[in-house]
C-alpha positions as CSV (number, residue, x, y, z in Angstrom):
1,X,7.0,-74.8,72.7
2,X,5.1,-72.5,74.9
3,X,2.3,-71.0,73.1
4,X,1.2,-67.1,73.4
5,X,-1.8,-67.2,76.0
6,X,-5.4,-64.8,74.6
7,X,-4.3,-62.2,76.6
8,X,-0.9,-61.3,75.2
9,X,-2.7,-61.7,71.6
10,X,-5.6,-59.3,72.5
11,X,-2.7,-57.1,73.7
12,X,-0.6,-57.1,70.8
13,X,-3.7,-56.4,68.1
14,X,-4.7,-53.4,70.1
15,X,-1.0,-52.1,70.0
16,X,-0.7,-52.6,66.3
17,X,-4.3,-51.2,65.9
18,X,-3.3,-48.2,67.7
19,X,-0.5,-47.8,65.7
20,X,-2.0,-48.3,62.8
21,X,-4.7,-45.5,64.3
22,X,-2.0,-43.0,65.0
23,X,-0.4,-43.3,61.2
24,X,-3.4,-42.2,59.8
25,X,-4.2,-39.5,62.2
26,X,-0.8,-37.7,61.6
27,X,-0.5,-38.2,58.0
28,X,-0.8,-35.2,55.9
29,X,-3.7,-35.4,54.1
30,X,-3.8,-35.6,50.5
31,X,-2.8,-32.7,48.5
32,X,-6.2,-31.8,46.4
33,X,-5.9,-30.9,43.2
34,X,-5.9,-27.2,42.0
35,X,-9.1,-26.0,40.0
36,X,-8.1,-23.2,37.6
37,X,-11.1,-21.1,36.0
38,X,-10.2,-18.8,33.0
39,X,-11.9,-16.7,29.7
40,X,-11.0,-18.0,26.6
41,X,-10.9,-15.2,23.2
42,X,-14.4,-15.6,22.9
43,X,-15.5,-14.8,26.2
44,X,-16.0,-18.6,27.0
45,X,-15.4,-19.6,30.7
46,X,-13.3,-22.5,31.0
47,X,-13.2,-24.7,34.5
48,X,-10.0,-27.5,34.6
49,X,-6.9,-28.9,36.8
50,X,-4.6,-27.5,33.8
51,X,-4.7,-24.2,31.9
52,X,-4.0,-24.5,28.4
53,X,-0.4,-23.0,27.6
54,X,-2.3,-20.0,25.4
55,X,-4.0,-19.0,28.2
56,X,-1.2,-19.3,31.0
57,X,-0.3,-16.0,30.5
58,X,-3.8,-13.9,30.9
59,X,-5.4,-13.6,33.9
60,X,-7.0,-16.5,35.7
61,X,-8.4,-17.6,39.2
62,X,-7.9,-20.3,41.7
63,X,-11.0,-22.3,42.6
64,X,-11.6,-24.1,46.1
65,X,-13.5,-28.0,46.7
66,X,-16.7,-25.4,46.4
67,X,-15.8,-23.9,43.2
68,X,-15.2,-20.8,44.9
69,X,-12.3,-18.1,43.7
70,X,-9.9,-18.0,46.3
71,X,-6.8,-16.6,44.4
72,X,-6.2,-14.7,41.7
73,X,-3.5,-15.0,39.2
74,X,-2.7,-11.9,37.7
75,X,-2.3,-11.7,33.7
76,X,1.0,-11.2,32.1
77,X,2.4,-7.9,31.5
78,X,2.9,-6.4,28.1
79,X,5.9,-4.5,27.2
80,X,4.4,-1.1,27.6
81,X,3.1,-2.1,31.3
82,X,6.6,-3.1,32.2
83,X,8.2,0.1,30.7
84,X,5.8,2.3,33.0
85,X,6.4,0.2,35.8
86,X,10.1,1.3,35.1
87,X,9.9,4.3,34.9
88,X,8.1,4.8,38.0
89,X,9.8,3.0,40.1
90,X,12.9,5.3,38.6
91,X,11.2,8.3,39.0
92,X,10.9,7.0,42.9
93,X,14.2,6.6,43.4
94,X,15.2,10.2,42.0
95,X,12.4,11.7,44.4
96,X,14.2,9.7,47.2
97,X,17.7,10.9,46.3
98,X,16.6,14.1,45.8
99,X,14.7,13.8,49.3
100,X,18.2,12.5,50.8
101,X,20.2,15.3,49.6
102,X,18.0,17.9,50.7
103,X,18.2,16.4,54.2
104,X,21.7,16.2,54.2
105,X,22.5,19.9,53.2
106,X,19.7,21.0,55.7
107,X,22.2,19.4,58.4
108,X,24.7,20.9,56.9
109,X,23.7,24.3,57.3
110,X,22.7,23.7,61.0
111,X,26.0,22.3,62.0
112,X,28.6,25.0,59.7
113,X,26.4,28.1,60.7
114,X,25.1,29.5,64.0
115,X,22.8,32.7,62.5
116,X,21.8,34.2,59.2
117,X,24.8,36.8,59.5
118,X,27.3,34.4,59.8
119,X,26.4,33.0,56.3
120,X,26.1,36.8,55.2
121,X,29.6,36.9,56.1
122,X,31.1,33.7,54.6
123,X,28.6,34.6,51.3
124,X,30.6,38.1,51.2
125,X,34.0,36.5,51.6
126,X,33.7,33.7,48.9
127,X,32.5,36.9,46.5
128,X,35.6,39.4,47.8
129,X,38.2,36.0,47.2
130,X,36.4,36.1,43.7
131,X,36.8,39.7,43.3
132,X,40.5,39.6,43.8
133,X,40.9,37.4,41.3
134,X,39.4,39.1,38.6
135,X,41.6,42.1,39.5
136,X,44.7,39.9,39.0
137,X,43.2,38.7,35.6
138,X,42.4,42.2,34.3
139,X,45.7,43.1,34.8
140,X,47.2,40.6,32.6
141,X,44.6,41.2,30.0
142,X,45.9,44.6,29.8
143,X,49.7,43.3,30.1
144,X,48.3,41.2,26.8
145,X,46.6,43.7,25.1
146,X,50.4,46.1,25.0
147,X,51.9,43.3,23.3
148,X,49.3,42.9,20.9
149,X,49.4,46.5,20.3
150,X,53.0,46.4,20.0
151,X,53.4,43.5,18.0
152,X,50.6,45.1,15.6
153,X,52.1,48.6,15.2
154,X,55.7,46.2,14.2
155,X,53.5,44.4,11.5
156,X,52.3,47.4,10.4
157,X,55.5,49.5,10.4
158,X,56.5,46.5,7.9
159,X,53.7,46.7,5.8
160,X,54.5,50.1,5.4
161,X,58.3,49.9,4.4
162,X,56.9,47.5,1.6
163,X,58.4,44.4,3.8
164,X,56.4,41.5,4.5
165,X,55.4,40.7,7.5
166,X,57.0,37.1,8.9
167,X,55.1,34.4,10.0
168,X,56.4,34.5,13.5
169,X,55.1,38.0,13.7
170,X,51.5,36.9,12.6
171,X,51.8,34.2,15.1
172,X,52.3,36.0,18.2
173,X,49.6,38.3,17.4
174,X,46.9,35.6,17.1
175,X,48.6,33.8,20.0
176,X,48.3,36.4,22.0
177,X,45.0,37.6,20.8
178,X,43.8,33.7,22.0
179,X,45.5,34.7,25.1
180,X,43.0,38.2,25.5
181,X,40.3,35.7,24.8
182,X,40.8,33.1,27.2
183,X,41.2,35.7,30.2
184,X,38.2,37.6,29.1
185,X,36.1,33.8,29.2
186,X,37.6,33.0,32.4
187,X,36.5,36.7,34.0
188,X,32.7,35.7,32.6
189,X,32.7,32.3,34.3
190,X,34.2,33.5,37.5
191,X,31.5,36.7,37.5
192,X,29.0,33.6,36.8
193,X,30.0,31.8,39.5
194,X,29.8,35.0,41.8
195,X,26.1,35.1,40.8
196,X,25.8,31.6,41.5
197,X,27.2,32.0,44.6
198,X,25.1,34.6,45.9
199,X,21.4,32.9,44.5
200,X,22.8,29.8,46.7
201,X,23.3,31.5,50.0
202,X,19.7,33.5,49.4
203,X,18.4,30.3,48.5
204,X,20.6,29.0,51.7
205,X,19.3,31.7,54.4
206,X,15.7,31.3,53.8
207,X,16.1,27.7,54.3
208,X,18.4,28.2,57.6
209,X,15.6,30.7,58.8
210,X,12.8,28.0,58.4
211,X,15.2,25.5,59.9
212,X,15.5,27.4,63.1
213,X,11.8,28.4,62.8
214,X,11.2,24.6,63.4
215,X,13.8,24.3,66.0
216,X,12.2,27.3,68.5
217,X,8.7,25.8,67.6
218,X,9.5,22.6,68.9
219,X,8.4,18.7,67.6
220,X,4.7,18.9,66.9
221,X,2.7,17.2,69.2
């Protein structure tokens, strides 16, 4: 059998040992371990690789090879922290919404109006269609009140033959009294809502003025 001559030897050991040279170049290096420093009840600083579990929850700082903080690991929340946090982070999202809705009615009123008497107009006509309807509601309040003057002066009439009144009678009075009622609460809403109508659009034409203000200024520079 032919044995290997020096050379091939010699050339073999340097491939291994370059091998070998290579793994330990490119292997990650070992993971060092974490150095935690915290303040124990007493004001006591602690150093260690663990915190104790009583402690894992306040606040506590990473430490480097040099014993230097390089992170710091923020203390549990209480309850009442949490709750604020809450109710800030709700009170954002209103003041966006809020934010959101405005934008969208401003381009609202640039795209259904082209000038402040057009929305004078449409303001007038929404109040006028209300206006007609309270006329038509009026009249049957009156048409309402006859019958409950009629159907009064026939209770009456009774009362004075020494009859008694019937049941039915009593119940068409106070049916048609809740009747008088009902048109008298609807003519208070829809005078309401005429008021309503009218702050909006003065609310609404200041706006559009400002809006158009903008526009003929130009985007600031």
């Amino acid at each position: 059998m032919k044995q290997p001559s020096s050379k091939s030897v010699r050339t073999v050991i340097r491939t291994l040992l370059s091998a070998a040279l290579l793994a330990v170049l490119v292997a990650p290096p070992a993971q060092a371990a974490r150095l935690y420093k915290w303040t124990d009840e007493n004001g006591k600083v602690h150093y260690g690789d663990k915190i104790p579990p009583e402690y894992a929850k306040q606040e506590r700082k990473v430490l480097n090879e040099q014993g230097v903080a390089v992170k710091t690991l923020d203390a549990a929340k209480t309850p009442e922290q949490l709750a604020e946090e809450a109710r800030l982070a709700e009170q954002r999202r209103e003041q966006e919404r809020i934010e959101a809705e405005k934008a969208a009615h401003d381009r609202m009123l640039l795209a259904t109006f082209t000038s402040e008497d057009d929305m004078v107009m449409t303001r007038d006509g929404k109040i006028a269609a209300i206006d007609g309807i309270l006329r038509v509601t009026r009249g049957r309040i009156d048409n309402v009140e006859e019958t409950i003057a009629e159907l009064t002066r026939e209770a009456a009439e009774l009362e004075r033959a020494g009859k008694p009144v019937p049941d039915r009678l009593h119940e068409q009075i106070q049916t048609a009294r809740a009747q008088s009622q009902r048109y008298h609460d609807y003519i208070t809403a829809k005078r309401q809502e005429q008021e309503g109508i009218r702050q909006q659009f003065e609310a609404d034409i200041r706006r559009f003025r400002e809006l158009k203000a903008a526009q003929a200024a130009g985007p600031k520079q």
